[in-house]
N, CA and C of each residue as an Amber inpcrd file, in Angstrom:
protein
   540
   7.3900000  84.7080000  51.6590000   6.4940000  84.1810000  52.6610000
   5.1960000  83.7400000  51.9940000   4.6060000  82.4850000  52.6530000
   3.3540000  82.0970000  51.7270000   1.7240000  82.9200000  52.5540000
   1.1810000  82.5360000  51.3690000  -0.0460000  83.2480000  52.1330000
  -0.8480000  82.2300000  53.1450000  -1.1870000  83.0600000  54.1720000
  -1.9390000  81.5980000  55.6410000  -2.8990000  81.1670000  55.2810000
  -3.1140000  80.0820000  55.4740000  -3.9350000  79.1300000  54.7390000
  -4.4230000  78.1800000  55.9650000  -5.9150000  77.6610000  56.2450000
  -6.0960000  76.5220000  57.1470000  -6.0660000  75.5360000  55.6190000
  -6.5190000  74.0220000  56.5790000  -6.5790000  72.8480000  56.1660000
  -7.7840000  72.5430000  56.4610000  -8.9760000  72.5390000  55.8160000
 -10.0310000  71.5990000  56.2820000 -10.1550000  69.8080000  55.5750000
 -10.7420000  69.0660000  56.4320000 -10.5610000  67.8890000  56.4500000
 -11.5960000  67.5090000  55.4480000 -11.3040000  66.6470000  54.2810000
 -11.7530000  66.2590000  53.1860000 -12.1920000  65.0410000  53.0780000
 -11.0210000  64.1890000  53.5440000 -11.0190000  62.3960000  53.2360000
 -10.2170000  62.1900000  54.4570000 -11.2860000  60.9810000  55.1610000
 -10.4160000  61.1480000  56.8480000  -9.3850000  59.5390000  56.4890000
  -8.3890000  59.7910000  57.1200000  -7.7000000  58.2240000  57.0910000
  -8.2060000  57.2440000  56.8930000  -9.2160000  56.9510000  58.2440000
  -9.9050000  55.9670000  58.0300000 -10.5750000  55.5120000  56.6190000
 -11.1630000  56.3930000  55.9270000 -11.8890000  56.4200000  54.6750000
 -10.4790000  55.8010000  53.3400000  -9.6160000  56.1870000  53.3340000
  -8.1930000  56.2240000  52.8440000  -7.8610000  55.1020000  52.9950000
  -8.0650000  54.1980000  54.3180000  -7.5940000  52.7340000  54.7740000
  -8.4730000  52.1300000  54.0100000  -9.7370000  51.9510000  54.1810000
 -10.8100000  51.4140000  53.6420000 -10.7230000  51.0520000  51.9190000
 -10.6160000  52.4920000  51.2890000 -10.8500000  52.5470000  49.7250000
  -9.2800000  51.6710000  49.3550000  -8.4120000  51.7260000  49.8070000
  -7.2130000  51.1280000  49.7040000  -7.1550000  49.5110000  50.2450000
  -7.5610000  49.1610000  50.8790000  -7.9580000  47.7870000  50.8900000
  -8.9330000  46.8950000  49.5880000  -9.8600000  47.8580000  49.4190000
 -10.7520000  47.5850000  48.4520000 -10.3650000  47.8710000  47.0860000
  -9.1750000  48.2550000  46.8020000  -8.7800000  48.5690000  45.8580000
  -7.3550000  47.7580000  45.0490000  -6.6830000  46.8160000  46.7510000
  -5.6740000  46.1710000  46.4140000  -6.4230000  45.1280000  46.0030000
  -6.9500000  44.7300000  46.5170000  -8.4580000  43.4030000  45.9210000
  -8.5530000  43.2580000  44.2800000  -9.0860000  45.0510000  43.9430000
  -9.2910000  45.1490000  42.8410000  -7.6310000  44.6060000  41.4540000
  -6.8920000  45.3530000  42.2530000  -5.1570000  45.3580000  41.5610000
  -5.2550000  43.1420000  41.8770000  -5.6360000  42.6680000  42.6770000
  -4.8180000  41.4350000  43.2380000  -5.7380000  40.7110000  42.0130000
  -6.7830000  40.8900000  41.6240000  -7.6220000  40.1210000  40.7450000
  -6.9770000  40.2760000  39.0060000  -7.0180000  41.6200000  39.0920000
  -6.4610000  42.2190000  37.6540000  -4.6800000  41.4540000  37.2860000
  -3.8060000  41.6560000  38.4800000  -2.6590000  40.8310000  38.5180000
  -2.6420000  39.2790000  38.6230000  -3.6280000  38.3940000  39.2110000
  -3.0810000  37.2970000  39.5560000  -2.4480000  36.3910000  38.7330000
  -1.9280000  35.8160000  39.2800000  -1.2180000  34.5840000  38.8180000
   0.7200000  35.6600000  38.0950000   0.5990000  36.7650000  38.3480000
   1.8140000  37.4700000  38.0700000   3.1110000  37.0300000  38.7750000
   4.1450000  36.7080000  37.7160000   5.6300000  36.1830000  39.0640000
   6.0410000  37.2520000  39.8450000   5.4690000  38.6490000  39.0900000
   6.2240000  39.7580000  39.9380000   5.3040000  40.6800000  39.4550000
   4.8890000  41.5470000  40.3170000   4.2120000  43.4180000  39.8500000
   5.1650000  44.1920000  40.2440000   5.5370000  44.8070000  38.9900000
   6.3060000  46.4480000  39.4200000   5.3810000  47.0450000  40.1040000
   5.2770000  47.6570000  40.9510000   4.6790000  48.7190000  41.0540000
   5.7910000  49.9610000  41.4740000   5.5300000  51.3310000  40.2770000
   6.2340000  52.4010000  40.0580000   5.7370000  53.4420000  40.7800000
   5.9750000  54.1560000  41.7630000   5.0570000  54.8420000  42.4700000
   6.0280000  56.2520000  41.8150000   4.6580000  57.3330000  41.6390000
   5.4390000  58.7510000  41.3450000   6.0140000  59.3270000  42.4250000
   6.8020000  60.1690000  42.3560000   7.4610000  60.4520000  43.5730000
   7.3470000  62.4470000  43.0190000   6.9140000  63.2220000  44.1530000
   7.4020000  62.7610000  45.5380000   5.4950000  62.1790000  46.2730000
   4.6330000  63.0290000  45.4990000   3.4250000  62.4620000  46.1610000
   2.6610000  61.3200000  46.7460000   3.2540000  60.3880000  45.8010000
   2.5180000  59.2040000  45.7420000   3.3690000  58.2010000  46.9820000
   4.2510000  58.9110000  47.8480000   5.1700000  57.5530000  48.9230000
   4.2680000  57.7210000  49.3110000   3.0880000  57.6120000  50.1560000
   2.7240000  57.1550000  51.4750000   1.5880000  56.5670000  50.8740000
   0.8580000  56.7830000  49.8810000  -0.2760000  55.7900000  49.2750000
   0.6790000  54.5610000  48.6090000   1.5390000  54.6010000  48.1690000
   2.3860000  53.2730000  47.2960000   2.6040000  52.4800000  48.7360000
   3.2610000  53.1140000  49.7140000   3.7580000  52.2070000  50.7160000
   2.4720000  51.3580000  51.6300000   1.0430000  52.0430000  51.8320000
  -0.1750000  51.6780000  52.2120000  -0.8680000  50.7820000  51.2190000
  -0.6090000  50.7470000  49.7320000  -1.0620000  50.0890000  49.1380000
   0.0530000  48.7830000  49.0040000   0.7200000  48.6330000  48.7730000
   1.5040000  47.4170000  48.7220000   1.5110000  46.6570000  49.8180000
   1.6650000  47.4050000  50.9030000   1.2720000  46.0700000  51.8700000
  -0.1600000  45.4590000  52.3210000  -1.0020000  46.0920000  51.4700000
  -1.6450000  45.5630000  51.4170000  -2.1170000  44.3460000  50.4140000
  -1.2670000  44.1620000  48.9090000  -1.1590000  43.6220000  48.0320000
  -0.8900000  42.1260000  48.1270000  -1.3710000  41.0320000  48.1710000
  -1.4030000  39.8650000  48.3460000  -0.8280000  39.3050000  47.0150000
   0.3860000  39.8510000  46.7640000   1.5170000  39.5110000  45.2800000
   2.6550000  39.7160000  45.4100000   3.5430000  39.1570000  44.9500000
   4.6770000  39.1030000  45.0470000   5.0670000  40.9180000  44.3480000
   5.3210000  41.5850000  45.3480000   5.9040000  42.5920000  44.2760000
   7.4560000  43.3970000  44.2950000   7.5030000  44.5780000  43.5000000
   8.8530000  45.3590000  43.0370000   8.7230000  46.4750000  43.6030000
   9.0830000  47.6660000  44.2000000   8.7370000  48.3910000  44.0910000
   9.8400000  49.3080000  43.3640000   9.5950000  50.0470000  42.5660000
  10.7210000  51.1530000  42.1220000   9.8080000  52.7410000  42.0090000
  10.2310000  53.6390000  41.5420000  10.1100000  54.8050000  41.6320000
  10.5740000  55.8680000  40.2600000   9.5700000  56.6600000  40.1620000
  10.1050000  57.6200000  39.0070000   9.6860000  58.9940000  39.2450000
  10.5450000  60.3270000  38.6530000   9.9860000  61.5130000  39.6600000
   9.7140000  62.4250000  38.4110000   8.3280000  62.6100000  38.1380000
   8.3100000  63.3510000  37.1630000   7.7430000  65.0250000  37.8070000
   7.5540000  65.6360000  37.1010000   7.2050000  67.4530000  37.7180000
   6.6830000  67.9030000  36.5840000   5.7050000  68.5030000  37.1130000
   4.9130000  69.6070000  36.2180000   4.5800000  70.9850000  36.9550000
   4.7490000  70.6310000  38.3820000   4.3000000  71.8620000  39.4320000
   5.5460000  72.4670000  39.9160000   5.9560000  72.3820000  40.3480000
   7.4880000  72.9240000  41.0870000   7.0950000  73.1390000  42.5530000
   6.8170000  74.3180000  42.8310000   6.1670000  74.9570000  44.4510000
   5.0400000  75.4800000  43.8310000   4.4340000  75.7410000  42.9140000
   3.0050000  76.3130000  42.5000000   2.0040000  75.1490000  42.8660000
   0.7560000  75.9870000  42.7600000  -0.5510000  75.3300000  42.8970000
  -1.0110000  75.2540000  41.3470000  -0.7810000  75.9050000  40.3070000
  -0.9740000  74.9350000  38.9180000   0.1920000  74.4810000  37.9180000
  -0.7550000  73.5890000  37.1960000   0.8670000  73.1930000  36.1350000
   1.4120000  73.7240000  35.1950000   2.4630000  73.6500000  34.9530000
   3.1090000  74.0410000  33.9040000   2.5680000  73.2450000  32.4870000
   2.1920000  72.2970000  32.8410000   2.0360000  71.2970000  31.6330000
   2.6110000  71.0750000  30.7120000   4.2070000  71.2590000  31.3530000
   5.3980000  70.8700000  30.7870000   5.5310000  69.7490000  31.2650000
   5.7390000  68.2800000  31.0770000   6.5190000  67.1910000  32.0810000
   7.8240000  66.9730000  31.9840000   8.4290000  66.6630000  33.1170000
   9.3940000  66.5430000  33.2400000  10.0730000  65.4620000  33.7620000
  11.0360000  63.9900000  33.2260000  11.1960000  63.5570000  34.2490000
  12.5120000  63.5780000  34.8020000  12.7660000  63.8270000  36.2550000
  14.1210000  64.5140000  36.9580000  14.5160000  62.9280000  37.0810000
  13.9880000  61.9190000  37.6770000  14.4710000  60.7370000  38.4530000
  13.5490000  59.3890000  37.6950000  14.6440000  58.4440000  36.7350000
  13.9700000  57.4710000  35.9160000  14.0580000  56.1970000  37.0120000
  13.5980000  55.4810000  36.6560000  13.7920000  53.9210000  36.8700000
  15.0210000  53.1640000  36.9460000  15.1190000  52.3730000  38.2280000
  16.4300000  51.9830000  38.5240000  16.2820000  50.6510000  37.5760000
  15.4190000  49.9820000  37.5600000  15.0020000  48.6250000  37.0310000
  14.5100000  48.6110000  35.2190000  14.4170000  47.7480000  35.1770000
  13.9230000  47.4130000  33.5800000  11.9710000  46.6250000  34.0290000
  11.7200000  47.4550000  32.8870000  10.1860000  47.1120000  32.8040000
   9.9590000  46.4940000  31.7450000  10.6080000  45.9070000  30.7670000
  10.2200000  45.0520000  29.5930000   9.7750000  43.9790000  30.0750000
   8.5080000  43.4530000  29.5600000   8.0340000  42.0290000  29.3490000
   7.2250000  41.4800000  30.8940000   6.9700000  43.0210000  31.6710000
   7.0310000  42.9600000  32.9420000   5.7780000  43.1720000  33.1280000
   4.6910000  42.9150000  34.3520000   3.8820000  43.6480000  34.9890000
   4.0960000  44.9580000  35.7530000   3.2100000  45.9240000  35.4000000
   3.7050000  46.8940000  36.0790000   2.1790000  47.7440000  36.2260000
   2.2170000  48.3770000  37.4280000   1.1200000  49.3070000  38.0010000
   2.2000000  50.8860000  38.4850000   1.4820000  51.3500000  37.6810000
   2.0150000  52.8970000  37.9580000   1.0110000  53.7580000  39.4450000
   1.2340000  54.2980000  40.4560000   0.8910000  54.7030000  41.4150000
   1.0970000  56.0560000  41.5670000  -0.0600000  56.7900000  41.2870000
   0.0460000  58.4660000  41.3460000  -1.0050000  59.1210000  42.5180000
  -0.4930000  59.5710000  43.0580000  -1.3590000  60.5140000  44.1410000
  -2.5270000  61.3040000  43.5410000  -2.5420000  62.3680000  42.4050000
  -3.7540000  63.0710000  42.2480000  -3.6030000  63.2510000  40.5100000
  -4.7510000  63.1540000  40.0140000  -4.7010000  63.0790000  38.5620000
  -6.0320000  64.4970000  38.2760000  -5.2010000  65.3360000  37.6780000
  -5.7330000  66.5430000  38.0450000  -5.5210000  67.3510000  36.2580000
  -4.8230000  67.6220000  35.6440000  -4.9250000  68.1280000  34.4460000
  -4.7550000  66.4960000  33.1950000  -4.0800000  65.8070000  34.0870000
  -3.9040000  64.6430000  33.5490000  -2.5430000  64.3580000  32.3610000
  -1.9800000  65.7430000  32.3740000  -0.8530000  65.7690000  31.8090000
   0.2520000  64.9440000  32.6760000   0.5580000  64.5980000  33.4090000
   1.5590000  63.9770000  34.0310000   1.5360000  62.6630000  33.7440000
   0.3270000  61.9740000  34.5670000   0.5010000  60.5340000  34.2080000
  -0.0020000  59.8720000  33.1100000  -0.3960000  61.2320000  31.9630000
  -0.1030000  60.2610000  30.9110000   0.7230000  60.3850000  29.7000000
   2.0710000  61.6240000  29.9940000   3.1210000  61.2730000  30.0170000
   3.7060000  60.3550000  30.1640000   3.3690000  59.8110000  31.5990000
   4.4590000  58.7820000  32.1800000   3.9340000  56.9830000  31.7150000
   3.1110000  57.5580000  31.4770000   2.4840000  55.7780000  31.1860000
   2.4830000  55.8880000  29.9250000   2.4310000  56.5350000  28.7130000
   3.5790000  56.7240000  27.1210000   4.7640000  56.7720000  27.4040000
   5.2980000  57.0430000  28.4550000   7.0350000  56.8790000  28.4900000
   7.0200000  55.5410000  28.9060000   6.5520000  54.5180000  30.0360000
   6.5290000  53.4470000  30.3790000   6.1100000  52.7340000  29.5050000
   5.3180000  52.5150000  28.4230000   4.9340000  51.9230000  27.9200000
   5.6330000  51.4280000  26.5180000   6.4210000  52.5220000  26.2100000
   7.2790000  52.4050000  25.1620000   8.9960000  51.3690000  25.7500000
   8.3560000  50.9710000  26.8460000   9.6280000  50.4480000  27.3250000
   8.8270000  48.3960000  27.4930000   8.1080000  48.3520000  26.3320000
   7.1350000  47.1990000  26.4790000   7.1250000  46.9130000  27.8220000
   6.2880000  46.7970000  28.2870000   5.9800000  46.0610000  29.6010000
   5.0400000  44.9800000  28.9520000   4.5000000  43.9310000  29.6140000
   3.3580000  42.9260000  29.6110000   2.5250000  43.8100000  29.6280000
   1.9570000  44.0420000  30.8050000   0.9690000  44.6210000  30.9800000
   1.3190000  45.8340000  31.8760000   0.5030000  46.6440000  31.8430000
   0.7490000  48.2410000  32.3270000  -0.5550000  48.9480000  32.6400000
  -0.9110000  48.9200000  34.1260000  -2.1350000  49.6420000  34.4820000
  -1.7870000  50.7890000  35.1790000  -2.4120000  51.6810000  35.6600000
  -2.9120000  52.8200000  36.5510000  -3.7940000  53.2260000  37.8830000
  -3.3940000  53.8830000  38.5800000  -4.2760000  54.0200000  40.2640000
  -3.8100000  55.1560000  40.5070000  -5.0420000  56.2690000  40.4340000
  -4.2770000  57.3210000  41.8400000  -5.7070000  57.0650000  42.8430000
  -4.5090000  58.1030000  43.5910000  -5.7080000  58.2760000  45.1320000
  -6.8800000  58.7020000  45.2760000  -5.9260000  60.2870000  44.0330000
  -7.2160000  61.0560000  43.7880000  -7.3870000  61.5990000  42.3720000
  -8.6920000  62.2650000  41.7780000  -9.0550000  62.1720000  40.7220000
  -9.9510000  63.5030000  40.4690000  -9.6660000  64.5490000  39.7280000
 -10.0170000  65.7810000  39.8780000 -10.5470000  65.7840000  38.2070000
 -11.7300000  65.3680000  37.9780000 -12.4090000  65.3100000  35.9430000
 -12.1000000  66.9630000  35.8570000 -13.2060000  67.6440000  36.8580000
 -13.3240000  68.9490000  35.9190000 -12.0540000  69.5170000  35.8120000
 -10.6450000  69.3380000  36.1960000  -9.8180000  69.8940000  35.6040000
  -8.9420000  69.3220000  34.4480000  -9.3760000  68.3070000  34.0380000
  -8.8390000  67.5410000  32.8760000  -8.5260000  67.6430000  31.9140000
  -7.6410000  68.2050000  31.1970000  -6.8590000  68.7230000  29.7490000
  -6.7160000  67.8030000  28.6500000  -6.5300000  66.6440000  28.9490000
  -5.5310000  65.1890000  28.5580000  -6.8990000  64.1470000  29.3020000
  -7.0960000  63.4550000  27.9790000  -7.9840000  62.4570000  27.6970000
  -7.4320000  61.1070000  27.9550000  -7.5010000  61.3150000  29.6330000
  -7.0910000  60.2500000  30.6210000  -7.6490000  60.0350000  31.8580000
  -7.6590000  58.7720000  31.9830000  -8.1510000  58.1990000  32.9280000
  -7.3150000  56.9220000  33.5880000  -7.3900000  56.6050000  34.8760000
  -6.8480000  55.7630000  35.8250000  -7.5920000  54.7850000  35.3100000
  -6.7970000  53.5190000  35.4410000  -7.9910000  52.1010000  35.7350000
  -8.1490000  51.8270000  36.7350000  -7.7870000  52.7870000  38.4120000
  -8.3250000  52.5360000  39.1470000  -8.1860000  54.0840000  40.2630000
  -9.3970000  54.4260000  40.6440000  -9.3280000  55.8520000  41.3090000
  -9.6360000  55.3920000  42.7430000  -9.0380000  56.0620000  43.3120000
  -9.1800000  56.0680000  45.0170000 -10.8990000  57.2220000  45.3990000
 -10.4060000  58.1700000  45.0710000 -11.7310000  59.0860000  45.2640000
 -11.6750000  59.6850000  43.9450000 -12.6770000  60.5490000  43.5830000
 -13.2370000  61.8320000  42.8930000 -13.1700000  62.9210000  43.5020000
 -12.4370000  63.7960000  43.3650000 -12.7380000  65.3950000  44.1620000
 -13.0790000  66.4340000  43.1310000 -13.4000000  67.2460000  43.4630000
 -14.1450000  68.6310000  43.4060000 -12.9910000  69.6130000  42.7710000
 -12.7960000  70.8230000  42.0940000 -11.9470000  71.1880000  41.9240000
 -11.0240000  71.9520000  42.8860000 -10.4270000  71.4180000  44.2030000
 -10.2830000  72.0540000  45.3240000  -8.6490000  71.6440000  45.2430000
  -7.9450000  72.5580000  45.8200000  -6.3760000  72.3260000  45.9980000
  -6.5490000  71.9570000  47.4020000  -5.6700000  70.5270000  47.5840000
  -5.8150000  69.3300000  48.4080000  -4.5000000  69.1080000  48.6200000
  -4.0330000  69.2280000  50.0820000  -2.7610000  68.3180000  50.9120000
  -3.0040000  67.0870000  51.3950000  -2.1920000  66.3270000  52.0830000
  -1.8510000  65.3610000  53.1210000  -1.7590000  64.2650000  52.0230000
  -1.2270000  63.4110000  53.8230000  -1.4740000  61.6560000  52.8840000
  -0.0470000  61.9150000  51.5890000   1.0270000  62.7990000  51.8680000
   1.8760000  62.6150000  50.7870000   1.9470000  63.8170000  49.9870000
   0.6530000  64.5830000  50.0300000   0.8390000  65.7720000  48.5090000
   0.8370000  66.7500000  49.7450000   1.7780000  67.9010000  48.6890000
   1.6140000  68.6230000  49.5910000   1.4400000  69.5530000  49.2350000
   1.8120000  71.4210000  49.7280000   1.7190000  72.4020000  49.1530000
   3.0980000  72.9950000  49.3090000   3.6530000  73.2540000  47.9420000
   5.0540000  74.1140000  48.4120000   6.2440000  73.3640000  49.9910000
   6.1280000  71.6870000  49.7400000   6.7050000  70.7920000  50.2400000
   6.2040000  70.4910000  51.9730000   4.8090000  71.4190000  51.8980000
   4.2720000  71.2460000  53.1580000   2.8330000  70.4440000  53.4240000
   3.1390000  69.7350000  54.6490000   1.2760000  68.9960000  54.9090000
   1.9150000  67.7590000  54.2150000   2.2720000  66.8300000  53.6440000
   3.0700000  65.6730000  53.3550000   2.3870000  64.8010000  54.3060000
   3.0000000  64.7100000  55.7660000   2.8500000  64.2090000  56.6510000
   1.2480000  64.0020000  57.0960000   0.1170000  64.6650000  57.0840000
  -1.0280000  64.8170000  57.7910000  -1.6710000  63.2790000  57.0700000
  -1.8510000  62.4890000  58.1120000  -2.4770000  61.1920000  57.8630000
  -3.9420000  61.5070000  57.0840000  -4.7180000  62.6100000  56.8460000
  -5.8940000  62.5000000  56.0970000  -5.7860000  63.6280000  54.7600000
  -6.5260000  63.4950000  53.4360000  -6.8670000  64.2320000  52.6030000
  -7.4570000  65.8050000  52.8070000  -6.6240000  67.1350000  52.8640000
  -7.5150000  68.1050000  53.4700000  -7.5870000  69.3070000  52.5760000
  -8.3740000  69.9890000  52.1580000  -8.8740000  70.7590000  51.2440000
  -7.6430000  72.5030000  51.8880000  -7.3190000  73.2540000  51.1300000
  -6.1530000  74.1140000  52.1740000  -7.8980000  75.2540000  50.8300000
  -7.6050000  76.3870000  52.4200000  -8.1510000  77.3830000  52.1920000
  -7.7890000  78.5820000  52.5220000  -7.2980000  79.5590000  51.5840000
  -6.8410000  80.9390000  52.2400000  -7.7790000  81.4850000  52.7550000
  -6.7020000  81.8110000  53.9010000  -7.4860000  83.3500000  55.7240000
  -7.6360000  84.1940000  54.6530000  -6.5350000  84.9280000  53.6820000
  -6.8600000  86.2600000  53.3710000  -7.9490000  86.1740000  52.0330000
  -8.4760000  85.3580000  51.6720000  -9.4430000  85.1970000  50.4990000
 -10.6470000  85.8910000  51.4610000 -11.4370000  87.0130000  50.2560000
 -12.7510000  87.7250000  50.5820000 -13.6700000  86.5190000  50.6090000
């Protein structure tokens, strides 16, 4: 059984709609004139920001998917990576934007963007939603961040905890009842 926990509200949708509009802008300038953008969204966090961001994307794009793990059901990482689920498609010679929900020890996605990258692409950028410095292990950075947070363990909008809160349309900080 897990320990009870509320959700307080962090980053409201609305705020989420906003930075994501302003951000496909940013991706539509950096891409233009592209015949095609991959965009690779991590899975499982990153579906509901990949699917909000692409339609917002004024480009012809791909979407595919790759599932890497470092957490399992825990709240920290292993900082082992792992990837369970590769790429259905070929990324050589390609545009491609990798799409990660929270960049937090920074071991994951930059794993995955040295594994992508060794598969030449054209060009090969980065976006998460969210962006956590002070816990940063791995001397990485997004070329494009949705927010900055605090060092706080964070659901919704896709991430979740122990496969829960996924669903909650806003960013929300989870806080244990039984914490003194």
């Amino acid at each position: 059984m897990s320990r009870p926990y509320v959700i307080d509200q962090m980053i409201s949708a609305k705020s989420i709609a906003a930075r994501i509009e302003a951000l496909a802008r940013d991706i539509h300038d950096a891409f233009d004139g592209t015949d095609k953008l991959v965009v690779v969204g991590l899975l499982r966090g990153s579906f509901v920001f990949i699917a909000d961001l692409v339609r917002e994307l004024d480009l012809p794009v791909e979407v595919d998917f790759i599932e890497a793990s470092s957490y399992g059901d825990g709240m920290e990482s292993s900082r082992e990576v792992r990837i369970l689920k590769d790429l259905r498609g070929t990324i050589e010679g390609r545009d491609v934007l990798i799409v990660e929900d929270i960049v937090d020890t920074g071991h994951t996605l930059s794993h995955v963007t040295d594994y992508l990258r060794s598969r030449h692409p054209a060009r090969l950028k980065t976006i998460a939603l969210l962006d956590k410095p002070a816990r940063r292990e791995v001397d990485f950075r997004a070329d494009w961040t949705g927010f900055e947070i605090p060092d706080a363990f964070v659901v919704g909008y896709g991430i979740d905890f122990a496969q829960r809160n996924r669903n909650l349309p806003y960013i929300g900080q989870v806080r244990f009842t039984d914490d003194a």
